[in-house]
C-alpha positions as CSV (number, residue, x, y, z in Angstrom):
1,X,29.9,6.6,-11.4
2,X,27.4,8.1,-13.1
3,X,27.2,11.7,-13.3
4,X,24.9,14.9,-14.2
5,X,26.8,18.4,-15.2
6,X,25.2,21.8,-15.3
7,X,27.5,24.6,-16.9
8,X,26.1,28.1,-17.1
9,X,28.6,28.7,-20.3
10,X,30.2,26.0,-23.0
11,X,31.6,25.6,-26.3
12,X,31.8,27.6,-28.8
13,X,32.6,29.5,-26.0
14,X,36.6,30.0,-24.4
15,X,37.1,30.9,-21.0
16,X,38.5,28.6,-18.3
17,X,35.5,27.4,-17.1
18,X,34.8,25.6,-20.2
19,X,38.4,24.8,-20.5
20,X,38.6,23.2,-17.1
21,X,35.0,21.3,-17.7
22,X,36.5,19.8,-21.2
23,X,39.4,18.4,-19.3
24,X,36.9,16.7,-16.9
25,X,34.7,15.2,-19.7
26,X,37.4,13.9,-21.1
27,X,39.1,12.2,-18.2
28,X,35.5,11.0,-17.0
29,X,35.8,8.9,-20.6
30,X,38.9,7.7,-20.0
31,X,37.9,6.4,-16.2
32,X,35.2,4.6,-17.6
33,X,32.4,6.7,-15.9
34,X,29.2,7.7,-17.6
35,X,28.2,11.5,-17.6
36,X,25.8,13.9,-19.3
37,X,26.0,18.1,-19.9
38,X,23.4,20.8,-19.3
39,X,24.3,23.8,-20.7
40,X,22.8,26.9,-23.1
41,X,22.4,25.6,-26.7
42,X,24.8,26.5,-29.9
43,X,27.5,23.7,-28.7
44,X,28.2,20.8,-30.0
45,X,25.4,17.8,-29.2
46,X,28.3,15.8,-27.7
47,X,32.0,16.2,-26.1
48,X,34.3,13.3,-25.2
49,X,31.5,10.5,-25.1
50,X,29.2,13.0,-23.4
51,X,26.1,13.7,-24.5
52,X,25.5,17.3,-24.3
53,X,21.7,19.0,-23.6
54,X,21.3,22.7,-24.8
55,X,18.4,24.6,-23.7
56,X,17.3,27.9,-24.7
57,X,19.1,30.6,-23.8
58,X,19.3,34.8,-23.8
59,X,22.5,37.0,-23.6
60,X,23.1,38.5,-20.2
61,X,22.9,42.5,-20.9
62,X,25.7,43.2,-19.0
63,X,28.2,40.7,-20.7
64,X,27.3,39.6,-24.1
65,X,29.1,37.1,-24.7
66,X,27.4,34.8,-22.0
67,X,24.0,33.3,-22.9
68,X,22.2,32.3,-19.9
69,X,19.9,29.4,-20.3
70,X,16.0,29.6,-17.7
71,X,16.4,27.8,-14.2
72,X,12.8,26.4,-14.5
73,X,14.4,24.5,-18.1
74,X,12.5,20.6,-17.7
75,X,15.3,18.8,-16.7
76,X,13.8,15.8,-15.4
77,X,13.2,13.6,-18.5
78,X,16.9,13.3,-19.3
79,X,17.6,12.7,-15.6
80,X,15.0,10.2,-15.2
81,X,16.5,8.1,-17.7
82,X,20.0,8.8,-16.7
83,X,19.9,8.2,-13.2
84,X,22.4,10.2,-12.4
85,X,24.4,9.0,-8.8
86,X,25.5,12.5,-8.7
87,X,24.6,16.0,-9.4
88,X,27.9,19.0,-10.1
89,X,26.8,22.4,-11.0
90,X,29.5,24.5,-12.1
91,X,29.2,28.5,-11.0
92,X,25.1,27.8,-10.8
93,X,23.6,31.0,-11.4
94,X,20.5,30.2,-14.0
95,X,20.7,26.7,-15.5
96,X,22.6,25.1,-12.7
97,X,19.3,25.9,-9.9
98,X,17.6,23.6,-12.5
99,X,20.0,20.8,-11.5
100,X,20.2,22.1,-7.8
101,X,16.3,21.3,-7.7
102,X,16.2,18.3,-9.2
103,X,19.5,17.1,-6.8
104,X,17.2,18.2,-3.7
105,X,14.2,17.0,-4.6
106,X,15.7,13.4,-5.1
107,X,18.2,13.1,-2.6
108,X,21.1,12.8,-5.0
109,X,23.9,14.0,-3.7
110,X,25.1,17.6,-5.0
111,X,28.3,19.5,-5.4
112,X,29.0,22.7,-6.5
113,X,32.1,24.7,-7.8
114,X,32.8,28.3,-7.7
115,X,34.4,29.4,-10.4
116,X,34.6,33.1,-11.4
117,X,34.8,36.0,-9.0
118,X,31.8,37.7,-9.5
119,X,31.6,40.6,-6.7
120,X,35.2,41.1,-7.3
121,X,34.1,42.0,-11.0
122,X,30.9,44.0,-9.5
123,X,33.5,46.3,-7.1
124,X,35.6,47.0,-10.0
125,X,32.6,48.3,-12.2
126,X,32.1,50.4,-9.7
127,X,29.0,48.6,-8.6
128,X,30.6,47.5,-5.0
129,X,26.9,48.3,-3.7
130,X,25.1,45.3,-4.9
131,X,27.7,42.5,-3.2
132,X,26.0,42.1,0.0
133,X,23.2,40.9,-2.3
134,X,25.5,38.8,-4.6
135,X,27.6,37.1,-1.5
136,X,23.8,36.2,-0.5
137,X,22.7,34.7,-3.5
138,X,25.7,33.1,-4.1
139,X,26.2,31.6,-0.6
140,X,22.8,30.5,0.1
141,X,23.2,28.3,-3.5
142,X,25.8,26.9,-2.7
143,X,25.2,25.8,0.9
144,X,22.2,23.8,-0.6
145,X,25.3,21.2,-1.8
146,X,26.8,18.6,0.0
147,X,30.5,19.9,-1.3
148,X,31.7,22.9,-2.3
149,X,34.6,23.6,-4.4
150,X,37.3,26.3,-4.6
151,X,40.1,26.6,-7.7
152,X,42.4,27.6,-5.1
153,X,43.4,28.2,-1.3
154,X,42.8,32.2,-1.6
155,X,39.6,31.4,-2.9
156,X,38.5,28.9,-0.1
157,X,39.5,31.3,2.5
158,X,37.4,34.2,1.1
159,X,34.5,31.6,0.6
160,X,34.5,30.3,4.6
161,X,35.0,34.2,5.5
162,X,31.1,34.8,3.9
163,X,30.4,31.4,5.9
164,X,30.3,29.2,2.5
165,X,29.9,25.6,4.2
166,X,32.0,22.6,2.8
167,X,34.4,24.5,1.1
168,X,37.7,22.1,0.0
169,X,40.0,22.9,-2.7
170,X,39.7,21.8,-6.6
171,X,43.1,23.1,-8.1
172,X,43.5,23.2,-12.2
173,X,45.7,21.3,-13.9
174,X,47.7,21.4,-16.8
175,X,48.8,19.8,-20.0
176,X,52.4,19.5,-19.7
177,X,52.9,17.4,-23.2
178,X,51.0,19.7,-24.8
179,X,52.2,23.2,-23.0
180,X,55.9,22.6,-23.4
181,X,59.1,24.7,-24.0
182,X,60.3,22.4,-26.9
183,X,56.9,23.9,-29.0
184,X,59.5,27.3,-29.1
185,X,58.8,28.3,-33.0
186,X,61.1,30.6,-35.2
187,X,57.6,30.8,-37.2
188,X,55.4,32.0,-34.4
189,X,57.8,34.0,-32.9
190,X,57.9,35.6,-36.4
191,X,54.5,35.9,-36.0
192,X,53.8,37.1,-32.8
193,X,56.7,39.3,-32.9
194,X,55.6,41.2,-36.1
195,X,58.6,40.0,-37.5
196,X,61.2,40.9,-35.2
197,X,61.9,37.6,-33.3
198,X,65.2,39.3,-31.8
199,X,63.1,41.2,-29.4
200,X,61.6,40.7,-26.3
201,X,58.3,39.2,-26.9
202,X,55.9,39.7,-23.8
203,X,52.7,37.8,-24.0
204,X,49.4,37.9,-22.9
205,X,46.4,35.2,-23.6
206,X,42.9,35.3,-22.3
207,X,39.6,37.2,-22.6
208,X,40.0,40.8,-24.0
209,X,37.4,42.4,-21.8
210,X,37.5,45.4,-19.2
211,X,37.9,43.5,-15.9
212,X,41.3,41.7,-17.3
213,X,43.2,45.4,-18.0
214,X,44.8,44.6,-20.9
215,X,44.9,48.2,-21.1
216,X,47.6,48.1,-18.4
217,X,49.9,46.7,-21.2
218,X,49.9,49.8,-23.5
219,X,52.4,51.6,-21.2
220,X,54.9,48.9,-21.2
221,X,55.3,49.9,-24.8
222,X,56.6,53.4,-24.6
223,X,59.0,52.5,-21.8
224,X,60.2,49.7,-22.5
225,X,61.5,50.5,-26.8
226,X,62.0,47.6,-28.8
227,X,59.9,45.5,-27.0
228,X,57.0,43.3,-28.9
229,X,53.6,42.2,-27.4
230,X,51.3,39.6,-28.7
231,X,47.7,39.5,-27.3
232,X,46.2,36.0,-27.9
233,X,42.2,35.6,-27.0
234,X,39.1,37.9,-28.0
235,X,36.2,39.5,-26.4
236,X,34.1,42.4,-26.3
237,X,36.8,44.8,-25.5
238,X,39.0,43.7,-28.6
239,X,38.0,46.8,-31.3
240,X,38.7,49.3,-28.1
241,X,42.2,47.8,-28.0
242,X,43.2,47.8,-31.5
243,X,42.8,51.0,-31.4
244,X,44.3,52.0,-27.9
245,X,47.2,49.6,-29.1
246,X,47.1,51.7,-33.1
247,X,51.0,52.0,-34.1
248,X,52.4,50.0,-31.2
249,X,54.5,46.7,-31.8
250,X,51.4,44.7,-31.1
251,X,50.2,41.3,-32.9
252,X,46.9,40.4,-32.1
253,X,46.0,36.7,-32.6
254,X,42.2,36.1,-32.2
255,X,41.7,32.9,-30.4
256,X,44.3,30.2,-30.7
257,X,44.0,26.4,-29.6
258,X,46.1,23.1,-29.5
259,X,49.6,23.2,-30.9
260,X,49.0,26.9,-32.1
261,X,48.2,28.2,-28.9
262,X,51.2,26.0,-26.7
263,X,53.6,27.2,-29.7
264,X,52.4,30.9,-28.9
265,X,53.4,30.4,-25.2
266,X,56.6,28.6,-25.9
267,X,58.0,31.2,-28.8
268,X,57.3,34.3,-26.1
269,X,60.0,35.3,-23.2
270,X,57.3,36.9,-20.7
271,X,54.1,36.2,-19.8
272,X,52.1,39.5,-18.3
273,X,49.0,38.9,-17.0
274,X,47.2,42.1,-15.2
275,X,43.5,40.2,-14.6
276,X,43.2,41.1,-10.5
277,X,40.0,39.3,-9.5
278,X,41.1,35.5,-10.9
279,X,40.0,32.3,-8.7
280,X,42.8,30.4,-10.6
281,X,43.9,31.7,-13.9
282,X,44.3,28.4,-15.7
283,X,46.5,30.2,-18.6
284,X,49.4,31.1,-16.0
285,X,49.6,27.3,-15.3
286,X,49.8,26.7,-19.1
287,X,52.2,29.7,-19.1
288,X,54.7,28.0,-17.1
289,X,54.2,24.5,-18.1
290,X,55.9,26.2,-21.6
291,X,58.7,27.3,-19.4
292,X,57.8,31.3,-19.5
293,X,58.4,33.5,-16.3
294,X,55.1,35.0,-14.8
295,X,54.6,38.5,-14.3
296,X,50.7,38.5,-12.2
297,X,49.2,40.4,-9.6
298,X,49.5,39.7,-6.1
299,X,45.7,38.5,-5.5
300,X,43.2,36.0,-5.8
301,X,43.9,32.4,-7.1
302,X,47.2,33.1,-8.7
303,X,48.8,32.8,-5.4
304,X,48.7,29.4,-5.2
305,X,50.8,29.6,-8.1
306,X,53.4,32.5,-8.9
307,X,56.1,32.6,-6.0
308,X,57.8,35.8,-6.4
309,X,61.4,35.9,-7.0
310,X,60.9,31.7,-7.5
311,X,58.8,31.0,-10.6
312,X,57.4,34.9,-11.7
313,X,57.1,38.3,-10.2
314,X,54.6,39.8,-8.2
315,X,52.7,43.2,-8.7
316,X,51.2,45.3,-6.3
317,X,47.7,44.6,-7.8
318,X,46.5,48.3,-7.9
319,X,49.8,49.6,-8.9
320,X,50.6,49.7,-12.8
321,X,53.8,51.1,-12.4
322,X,54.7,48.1,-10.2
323,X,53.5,45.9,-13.1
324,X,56.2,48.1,-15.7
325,X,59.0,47.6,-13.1
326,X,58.9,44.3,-12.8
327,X,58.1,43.7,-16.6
328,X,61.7,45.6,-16.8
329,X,63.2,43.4,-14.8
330,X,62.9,40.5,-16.6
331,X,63.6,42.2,-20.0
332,X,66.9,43.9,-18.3
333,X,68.3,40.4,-17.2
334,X,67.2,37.5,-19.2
335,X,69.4,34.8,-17.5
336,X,66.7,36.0,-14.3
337,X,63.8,35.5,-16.8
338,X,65.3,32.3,-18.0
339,X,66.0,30.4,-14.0
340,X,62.2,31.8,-13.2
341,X,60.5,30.1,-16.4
342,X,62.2,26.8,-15.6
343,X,61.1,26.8,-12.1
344,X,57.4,27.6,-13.2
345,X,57.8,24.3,-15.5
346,X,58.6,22.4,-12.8
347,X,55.7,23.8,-11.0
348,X,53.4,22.7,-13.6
349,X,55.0,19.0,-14.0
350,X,53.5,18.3,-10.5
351,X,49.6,20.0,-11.4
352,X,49.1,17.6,-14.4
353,X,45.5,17.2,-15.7
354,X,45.5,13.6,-14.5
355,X,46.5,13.9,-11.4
356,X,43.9,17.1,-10.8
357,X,40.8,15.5,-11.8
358,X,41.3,11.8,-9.8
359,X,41.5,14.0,-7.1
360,X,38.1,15.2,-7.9
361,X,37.2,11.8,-8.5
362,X,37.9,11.1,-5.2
363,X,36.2,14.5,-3.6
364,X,33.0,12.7,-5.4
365,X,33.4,9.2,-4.4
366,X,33.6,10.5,-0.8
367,X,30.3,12.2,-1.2
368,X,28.7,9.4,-2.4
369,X,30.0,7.2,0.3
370,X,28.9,10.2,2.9
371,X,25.2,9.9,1.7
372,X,24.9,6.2,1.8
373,X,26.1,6.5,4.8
374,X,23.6,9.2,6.1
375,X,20.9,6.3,4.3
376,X,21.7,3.6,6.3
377,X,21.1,5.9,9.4
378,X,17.9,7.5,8.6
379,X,16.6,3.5,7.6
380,X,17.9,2.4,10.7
381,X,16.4,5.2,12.8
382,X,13.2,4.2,11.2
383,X,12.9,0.6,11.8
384,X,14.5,0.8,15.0
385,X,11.9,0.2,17.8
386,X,10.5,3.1,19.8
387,X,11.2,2.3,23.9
388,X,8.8,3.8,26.5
């Protein structure tokens, strides 16, 4: 196959999007298909085989760390060479209409993937009055597309409730070689732990921005003494936590990747995670593949993942205090913490990366083989004689 992807965000960029789109670009190499990248400029020119296109882009206002890249950006040269057999936009917002358009216009076939929950974000800034405009935009995009895809079951359910058409189910998979128990460190734990590796070391990786309430961590602190806390990722929020977090038993990492970041997982006991509106959450998968217990809200994506009492625990998601009790729990009884992390690893084993994305190989191939089939009709219907 040969296929055209529009990202609204990429490299040097970290956030699962990216994360999910650089294990696709990989495995598209690997299958032997051929592929090329639209997304804002300042990443690298090419990923995995894949020539990457920047184009121009400007910071959105209200998050700064994304650069959005025009919609009207001349996409056609590049596809008029390529000859793309299909068209993905992930999360189209700005750049990804560009590739809508072009899809349309030409009668390539088109998917698109929803990725981030975006009037869940809006309600929790406290700007719940502009998602009847958002679930508009959003849905009227994305039933322009032959497909949709979902990161989870919770999220295709909320998707068909705002009457998204052709919704099925992309899960995200995991590295299980790389995210794996036996990366357990006495050095990072050293590390993470501020040098007191004999404590419990909770851990949280991702973003450190407002809507993941990382903030929801600082409690845990004061009642649970003795306990560490490593925060791994970065974001706009980060100098507002240093100094909520001042004189607390809190490492904070920056970003970490490859065998730093899977030691990280494997050398911590708990993973917390208080994010509320996730379609997925790819670093809880990653989480268990290193054979930690999950302690996640019960909402969004996540679901499809953390069974309470069976591989993590469950939070009421508006409740903090149900967050500290059940934080507690795991630190109280180990052994407990212990059983649930293994279950979580086998969890993972079955959601590999492979196995993941030749599903969504498949997903395409059975677009493609819808529309030829949909051309054969409409030639047929126009040779076929007209009868009085």
């Amino acid at each position: 196959m040969r296929l055209a992807l529009f990202t609204e965000t990429f490299l040097p960029k970290v956030d699962g999007v990216v994360n999910t789109l650089c294990h696709l670009l990989e495995h598209l190499g690997v299958r032997g298909h051929e592929a090329v990248l639209f997304a804002p400029e300042g990443g690298p020119a090419q990923f995995a085989r894949t020539p990457v296109y920047g184009f121009p882009a400007v910071r959105f206002a209200l998050y700064p760390e994304l650069k959005l890249a025009s919609p009207f950006a001349d996409v056609r040269p590049i596809l008029q060479r390529f000859k793309p057999d299909l068209i993905h936009v992930l999360n189209p917002v700005s750049l990804g209409l560009a590739g809508m358009w072009y899809a349309l216009t030409h009668r390539i076939p088109l998917v698109a993937s929803y990725h981030t929950d975006v009037p869940g974000f809006a309600e929790r800034w406290g700007w719940g009055w502009i998602n009847p405009v958002l679930w508009l935009f959003f849905r009227t995009l994305h039933n322009l597309a032959h497909l949709n895809l979902a990161p989870s079951r919770v999220t295709q359910r909320e998707l068909q409730a705002h009457n998204f058409k052709r919704v099925r189910v992309w899960g995200r998979g995991v590295d299980t070689a790389l995210f794996h128990p036996a990366r357990r460190s006495r050095e990072w734990r050293e590390r993470l732990s501020g040098g007191e590796p004999r404590a419990p070391l909770l851990l949280y990786v991702g973003r450190l921005s407002v809507e993941k309430r990382v903030s929801w961590l600082r409690p845990l602190l004061d009642a649970l003494p003795g306990v560490r806390l490593a925060l791994v990722g970065d974001g706009p929020a980060r100098a507002a936590l240093e100094k909520l977090f001042a004189g607390t038993a809190t490492t904070f990492t920056g970003y970490l990747r490859g065998e730093a970041l899977a030691s990280a997982y494997a050398s911590a006991d708990i993973f917390v995670f208080p994010a509320m509106n996730e379609t997925l959450g790819n670093v809880v998968l990653e989480a268990m593949a290193s054979g930690l217990p999950v302690v996640a809200p019960r909402s969004g994506g996540l679901l499809d993942h953390v069974t309470h009492g069976h591989n993590g625990l469950l939070f009421e998601p508006h409740e903090p205090d149900d967050l500290a009790a059940n934080v507690a729990q795991l630190v109280r009884y180990p052994e407990h913490a212990r059983r649930l992390g293994a279950a979580g690893r086998v969890h993972a084993e079955a959601r590999r990366w492979d196995i993941v994305l030749d599903g969504l190989l498949e997903e395409y191939s059975a677009v493609l083989q819808r529309h030829a089939r949909r051309q054969r009709a409409q030639r047929v219907r126009r040779i076929a004689p007209v009868f009085p």
